[in-house]
C-alpha positions in Angstrom: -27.9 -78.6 32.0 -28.4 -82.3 33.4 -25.7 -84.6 33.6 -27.0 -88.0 33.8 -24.7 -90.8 36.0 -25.4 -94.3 35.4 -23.4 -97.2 36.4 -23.0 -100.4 39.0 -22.4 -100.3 42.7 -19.1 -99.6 43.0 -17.9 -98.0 40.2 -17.6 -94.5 41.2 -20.9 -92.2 40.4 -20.8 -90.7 44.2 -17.5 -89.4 44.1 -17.2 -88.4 40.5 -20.9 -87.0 40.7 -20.5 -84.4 43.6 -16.6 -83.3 42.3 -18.3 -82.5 38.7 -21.5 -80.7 40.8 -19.0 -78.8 42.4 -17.2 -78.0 39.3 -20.0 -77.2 37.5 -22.1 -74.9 40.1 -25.4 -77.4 39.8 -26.7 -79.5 42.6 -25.9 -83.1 42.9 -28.9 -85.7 43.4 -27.6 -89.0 44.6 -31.3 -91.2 43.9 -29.6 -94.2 45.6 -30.4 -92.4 48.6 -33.5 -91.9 47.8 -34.5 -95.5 47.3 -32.4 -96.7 50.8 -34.5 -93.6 52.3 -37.9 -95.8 51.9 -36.0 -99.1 52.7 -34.6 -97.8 56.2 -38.1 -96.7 56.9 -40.2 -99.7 55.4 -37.1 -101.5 58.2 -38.1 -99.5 61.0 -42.0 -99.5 60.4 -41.9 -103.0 59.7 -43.4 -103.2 56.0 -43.2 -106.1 54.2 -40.2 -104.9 51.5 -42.4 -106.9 49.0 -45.4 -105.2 49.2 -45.3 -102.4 46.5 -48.3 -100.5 47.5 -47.2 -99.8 51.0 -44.0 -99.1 49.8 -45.0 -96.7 47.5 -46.9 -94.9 49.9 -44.2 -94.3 52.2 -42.4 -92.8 49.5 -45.0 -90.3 48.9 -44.5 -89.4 52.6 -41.1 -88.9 52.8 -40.1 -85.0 51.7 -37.0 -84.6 49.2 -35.4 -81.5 48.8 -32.5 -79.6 47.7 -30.5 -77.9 50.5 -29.1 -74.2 50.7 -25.3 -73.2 49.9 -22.8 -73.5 46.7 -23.9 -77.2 46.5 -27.0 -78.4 46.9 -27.5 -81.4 47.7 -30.4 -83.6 48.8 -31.9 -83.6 52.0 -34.8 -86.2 53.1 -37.8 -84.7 55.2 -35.5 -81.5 56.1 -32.0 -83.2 57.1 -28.6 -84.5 55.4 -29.1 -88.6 54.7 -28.6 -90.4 57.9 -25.7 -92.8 58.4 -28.5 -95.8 58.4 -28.8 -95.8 54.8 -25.6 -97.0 54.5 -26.2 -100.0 56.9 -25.9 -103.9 55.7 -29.6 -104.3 56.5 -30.3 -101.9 54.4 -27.8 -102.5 51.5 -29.6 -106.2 51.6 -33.5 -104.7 50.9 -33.2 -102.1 49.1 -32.9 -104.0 45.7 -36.4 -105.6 46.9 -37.4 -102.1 47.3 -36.2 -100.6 44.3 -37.8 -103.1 42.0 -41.1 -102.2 42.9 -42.8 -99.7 39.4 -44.8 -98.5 42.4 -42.5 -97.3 43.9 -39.9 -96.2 40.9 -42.6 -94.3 39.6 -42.9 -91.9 42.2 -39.2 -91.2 43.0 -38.8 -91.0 39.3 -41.3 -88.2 39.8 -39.2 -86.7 42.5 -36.2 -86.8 40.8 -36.9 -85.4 37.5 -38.3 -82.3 39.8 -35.0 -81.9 42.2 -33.6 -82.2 38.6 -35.5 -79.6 36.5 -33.5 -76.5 36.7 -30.3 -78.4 36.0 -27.8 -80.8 37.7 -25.5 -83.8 38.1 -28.2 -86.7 38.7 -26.6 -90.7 39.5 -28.2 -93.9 39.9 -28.7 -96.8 37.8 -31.1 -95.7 35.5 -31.0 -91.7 34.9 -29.8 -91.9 31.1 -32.5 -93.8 30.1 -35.6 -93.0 32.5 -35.4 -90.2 34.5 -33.5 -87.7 32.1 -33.6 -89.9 28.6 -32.7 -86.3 27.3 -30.1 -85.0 29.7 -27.5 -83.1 27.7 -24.5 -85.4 28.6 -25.4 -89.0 30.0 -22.1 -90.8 31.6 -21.5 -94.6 32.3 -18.9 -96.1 34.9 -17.7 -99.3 34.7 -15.5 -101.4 36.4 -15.4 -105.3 36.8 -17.1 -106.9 39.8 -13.8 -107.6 41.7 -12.8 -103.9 41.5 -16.2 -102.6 42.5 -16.6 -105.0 45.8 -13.3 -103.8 47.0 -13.8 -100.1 46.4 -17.2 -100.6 48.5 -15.7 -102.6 51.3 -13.1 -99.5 52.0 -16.1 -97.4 52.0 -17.8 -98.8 54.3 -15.3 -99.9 56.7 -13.5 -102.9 54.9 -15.9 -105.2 55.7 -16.3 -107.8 53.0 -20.2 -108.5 53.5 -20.7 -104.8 52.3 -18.9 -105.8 48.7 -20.4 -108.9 48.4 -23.9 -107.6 49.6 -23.5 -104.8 46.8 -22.8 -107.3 43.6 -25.7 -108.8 45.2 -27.7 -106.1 44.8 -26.6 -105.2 41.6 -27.4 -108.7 40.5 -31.3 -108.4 41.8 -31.3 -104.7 40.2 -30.2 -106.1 36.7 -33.4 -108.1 36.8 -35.6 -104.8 36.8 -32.8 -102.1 35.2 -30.4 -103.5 33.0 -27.0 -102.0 34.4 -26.3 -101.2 30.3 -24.8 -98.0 29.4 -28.0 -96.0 26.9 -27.2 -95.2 23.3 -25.3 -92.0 23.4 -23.8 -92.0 27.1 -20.0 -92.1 27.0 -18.8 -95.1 28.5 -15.3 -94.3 31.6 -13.7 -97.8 32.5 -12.7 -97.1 36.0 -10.0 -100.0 36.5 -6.8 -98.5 35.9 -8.1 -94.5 36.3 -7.6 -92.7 39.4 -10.2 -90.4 40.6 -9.1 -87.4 38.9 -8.5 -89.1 35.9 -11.9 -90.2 36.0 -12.8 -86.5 36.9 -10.8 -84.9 34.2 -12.4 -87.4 31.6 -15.7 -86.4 32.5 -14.7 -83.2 32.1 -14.0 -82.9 29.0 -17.1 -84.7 27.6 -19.2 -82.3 29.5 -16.7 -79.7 28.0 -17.2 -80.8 24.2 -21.1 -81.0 24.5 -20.9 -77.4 25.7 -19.3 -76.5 22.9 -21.4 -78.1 20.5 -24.2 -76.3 22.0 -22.4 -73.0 21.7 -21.7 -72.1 25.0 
């Protein structure tokens, strides 16, 4: 089966997404990564982040893969995602990055193939593009307040890294509206704690199992 993540910066789809892969026994795809993968590079090769071609064709260079063991998760050109994807730099182009169809098209390619055999997929835009028919399609919200502070503790409680990812959620609503699809169930994350969150999922997962008889 493919569970579909969707949701803002902030909001939750990492941590909720690997604890239901783990769960679940199916590999966990976090496309952000993918998407900062060819921004770090386009960084460190000096590409312009606005020219789509050459951005697309660095994409098509860089391998993707599933690793080994009782989670699989994604590997770029044979190793576990490098601390630099995280980096402000990087967190301030990606959204000029991501917004090229250049280069959307051929990660979507990517990730529908790390995805075929099953798995938890996130990013912004899995319910309705990359797996429109994924069996359960999940949407975390949370206001923008919530979501700035939940990334600044991630990444060190600095508050340029919140502000710099409602930035970038404000650039990416231009090209994916950050909208939950018809027929994803909608988890307000304000007021839930993680396993709340967790256990909530769950059982959506749960009921569309059953409805499928098994």
């Amino acid at each position: 089966m493919v569970v579909a993540i969707d949701g803002p910066a902030g909001a939750g789809k990492s941590t909720l997404g690997r604890r239901l892969a783990e769960a679940l026994g199916l590999p966990f795809v976090n496309t952000g990564l993918m998407y900062r993968s060819v921004a770090e590079r386009a960084l460190r090769q000096g590409v312009d982040p606005d020219d789509g071609r050459a951005l697309a064709s660095i994409a098509r260079s860089i391998r993707f893969a599933l690793s080994d063991g009782p989670l699989p998760e994604l590997r770029i050109d044979g190793r576990e995602p490098d601390q630099a994807l995280t980096s402000e730099e990087v967190e301030t182009t990606v959204s000029r990055v991501s917004r090229h169809p250049e280069v959307r098209a051929v990660l979507r390619e990517e990730q529908q193939r790390l995805g075929a055999n099953g798995g938890v997929v996130e990013g912004r835009d899995i319910g309705t593009v990359v797996f429109p028919d994924a069996h359960v399609k999940l949407f975390l919200a949370a206001p923008e307040a919530v979501r700035a502070g939940r990334r600044e503790q991630e990444r060190g409680g600095g508050t340029e890294s919140g502000a710099a990812a409602l930035a970038r959620d404000s650039v990416d609503a231009r090209t994916i509206p950050l909208v939950a699809t018809p027929g994803a169930h909608v988890i307000e994350t304000t007021s839930l704690s993680r396993d709340q969150v967790f256990e909530e999922a769950l059982a959506v997962i749960r009921a569309a199992l059953q409805g499928r008889g098994g």
